[in-house]
C-alpha positions in Angstrom: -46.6 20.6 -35.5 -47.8 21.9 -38.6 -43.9 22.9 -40.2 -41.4 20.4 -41.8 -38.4 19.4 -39.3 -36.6 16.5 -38.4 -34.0 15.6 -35.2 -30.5 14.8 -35.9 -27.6 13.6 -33.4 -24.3 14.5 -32.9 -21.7 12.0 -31.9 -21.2 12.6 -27.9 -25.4 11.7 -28.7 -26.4 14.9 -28.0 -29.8 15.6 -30.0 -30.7 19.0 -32.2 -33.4 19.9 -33.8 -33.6 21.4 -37.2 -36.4 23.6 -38.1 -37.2 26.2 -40.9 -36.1 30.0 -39.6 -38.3 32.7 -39.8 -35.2 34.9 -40.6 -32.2 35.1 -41.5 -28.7 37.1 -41.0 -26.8 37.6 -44.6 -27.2 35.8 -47.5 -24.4 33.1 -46.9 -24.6 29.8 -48.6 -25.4 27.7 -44.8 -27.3 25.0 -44.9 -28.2 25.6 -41.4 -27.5 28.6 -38.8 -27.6 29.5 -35.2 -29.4 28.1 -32.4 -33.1 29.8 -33.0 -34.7 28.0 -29.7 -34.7 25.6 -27.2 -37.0 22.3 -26.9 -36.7 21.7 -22.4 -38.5 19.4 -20.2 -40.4 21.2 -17.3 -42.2 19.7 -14.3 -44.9 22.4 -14.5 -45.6 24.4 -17.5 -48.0 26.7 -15.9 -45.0 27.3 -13.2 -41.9 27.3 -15.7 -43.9 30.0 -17.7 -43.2 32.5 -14.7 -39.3 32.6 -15.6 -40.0 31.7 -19.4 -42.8 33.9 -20.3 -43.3 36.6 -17.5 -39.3 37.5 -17.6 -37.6 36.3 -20.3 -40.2 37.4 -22.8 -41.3 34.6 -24.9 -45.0 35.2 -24.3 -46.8 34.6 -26.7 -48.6 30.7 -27.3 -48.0 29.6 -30.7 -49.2 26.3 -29.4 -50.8 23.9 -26.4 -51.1 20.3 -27.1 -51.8 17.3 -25.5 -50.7 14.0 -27.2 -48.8 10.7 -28.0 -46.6 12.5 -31.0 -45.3 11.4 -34.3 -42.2 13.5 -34.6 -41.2 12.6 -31.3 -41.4 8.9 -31.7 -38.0 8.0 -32.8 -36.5 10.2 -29.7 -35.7 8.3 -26.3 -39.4 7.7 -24.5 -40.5 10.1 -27.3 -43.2 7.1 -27.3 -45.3 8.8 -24.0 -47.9 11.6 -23.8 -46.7 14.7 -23.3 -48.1 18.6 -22.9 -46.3 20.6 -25.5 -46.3 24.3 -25.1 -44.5 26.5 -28.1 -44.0 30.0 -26.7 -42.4 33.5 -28.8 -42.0 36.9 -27.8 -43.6 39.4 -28.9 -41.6 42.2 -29.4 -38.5 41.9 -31.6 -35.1 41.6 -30.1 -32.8 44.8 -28.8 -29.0 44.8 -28.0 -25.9 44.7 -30.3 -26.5 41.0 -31.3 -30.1 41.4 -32.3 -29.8 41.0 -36.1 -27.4 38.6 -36.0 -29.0 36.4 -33.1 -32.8 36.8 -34.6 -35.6 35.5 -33.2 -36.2 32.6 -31.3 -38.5 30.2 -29.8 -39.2 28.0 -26.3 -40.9 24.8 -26.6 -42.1 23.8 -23.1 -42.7 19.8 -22.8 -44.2 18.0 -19.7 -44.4 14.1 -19.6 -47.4 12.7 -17.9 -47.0 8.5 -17.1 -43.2 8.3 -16.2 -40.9 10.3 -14.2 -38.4 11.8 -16.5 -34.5 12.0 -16.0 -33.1 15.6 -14.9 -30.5 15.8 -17.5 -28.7 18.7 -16.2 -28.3 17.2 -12.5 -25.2 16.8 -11.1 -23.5 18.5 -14.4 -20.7 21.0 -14.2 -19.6 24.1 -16.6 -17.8 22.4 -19.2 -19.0 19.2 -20.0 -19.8 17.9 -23.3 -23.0 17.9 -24.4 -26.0 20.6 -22.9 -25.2 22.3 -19.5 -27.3 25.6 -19.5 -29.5 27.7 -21.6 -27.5 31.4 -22.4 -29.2 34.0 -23.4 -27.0 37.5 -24.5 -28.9 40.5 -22.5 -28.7 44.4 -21.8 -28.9 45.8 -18.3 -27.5 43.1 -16.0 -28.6 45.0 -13.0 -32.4 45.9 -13.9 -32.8 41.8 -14.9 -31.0 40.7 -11.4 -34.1 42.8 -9.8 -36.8 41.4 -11.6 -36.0 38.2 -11.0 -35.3 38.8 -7.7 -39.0 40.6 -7.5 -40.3 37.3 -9.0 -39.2 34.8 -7.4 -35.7 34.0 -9.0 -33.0 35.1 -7.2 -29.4 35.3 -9.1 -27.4 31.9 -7.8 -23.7 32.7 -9.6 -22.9 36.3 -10.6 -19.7 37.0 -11.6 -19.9 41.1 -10.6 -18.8 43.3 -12.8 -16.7 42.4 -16.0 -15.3 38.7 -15.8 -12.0 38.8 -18.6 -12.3 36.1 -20.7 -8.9 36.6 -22.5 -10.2 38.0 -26.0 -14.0 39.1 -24.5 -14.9 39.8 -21.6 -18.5 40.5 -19.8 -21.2 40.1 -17.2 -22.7 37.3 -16.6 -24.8 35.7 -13.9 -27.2 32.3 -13.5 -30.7 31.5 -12.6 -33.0 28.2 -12.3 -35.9 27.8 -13.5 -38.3 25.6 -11.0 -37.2 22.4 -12.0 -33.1 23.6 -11.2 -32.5 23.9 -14.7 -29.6 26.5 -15.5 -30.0 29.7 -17.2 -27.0 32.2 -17.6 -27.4 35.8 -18.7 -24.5 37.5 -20.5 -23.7 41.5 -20.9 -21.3 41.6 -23.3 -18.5 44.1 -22.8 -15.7 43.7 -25.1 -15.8 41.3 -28.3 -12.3 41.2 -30.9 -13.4 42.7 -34.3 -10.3 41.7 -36.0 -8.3 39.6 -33.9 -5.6 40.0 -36.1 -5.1 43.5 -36.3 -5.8 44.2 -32.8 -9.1 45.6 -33.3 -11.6 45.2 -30.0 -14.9 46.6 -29.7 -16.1 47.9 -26.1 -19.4 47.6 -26.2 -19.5 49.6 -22.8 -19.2 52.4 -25.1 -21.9 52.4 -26.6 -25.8 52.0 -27.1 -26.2 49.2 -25.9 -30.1 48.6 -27.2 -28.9 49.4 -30.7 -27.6 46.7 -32.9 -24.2 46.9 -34.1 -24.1 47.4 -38.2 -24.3 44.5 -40.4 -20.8 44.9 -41.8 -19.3 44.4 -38.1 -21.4 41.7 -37.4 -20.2 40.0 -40.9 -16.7 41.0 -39.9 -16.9 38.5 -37.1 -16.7 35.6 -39.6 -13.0 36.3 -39.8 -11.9 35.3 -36.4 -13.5 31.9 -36.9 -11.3 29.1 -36.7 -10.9 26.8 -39.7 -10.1 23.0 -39.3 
């Protein structure tokens, strides 16, 4: 759709996309980085854009096409027509992860002559491959009202700060209108330097104001190498 990508597949056959960024966090050697969107099937792209657009933020069309398409082809029934809708936001990203998270994109698809498989029905938290979309968000309790306001009331909230051994946080789930799972996560503590002890509380602080590129970097350290 008018940039190079191509589609690649992991071995539990899960399938990724690999497009060019429109930034970038450091100046590491990575072929690739983070997730920068999300590709999702949708009943009703007018409807799904209520959640997608109207609260999560990605409103603005880069896109809205109508076709039989070439890069989808080689996928499974990438061979039918299809709506394809690429949304953005407009407004750049706030919160401690903002630089290192960047910008991303939604890419809304509706099939017209088949009736498509619900790939997230009848999954559980845990399984391999895709089970939800996450998205890392400030002010748990302003989003639970507005979706609430709009029609998309909080399913699974785990209240208050939910210890996850070395983090710990907020989160809660929506659906969009086809029961597709979307969790929202307030950070609240994060390890720094897992080795010397060092946690951040995140509680503590701003949190629409990114955290400084050398704590970001220093995140790299608690990664763990095969």
């Amino acid at each position: 759709m008018g940039t190079n990508i191509f589609f690649m597949r992991d071995p539990y056959a899960n399938h990724f996309q690999i497009v060019k960024g429109r930034d970038w966090f450091g100046k590491g050697k990575q072929l690739t980085g983070g997730p920068c969107g999300c590709m999702i099937g949708v009943s009703d792209i007018d409807k799904s854009r209520k959640l997608y657009s109207d609260i999560l933020g990605y409103d603005q069309v880069v896109y809205d096409k109508v076709g039989v398409f070439d890069d989808l082809k080689y996928l499974p029934s990438g061979q039918h027509k299809v709506r394809r809708v690429l949304l953005r936001s407009g407004k750049p990203g706030i919160g401690s992860f903002s630089k290192l998270l960047g910008a991303s994109e939604m890419e809304l698809v509706t099939v017209y002559d088949r009736s498509p498989k619900k790939i997230f029905e009848n999954r559980y938290w845990g399984d391999l491959g895709f089970i939800h979309l996450c998205f890392d968000i400030t002010g748990m309790k302003s989003m639970h009202e507005e979706c609430q306001s709009k029609g998309f009331p909080i399913t699974v909230d785990s209240a208050n700060s939910f210890d996850m051994g070395e983090a710990a946080g907020h989160f809660s789930y929506v659906e969009d209108p086809d029961g597709t799972l979307i969790e929202f996560v307030e950070t609240h503590k994060i390890p720094i330097l897992k080795k010397i002890g060092w946690y951040l509380n995140l509680k503590n602080r701003n949190r629409e104001k990114a955290l400084p590129n050398w704590m970001l970097k220093s995140l790299a350290m608690n990664r763990v190498k095969s």
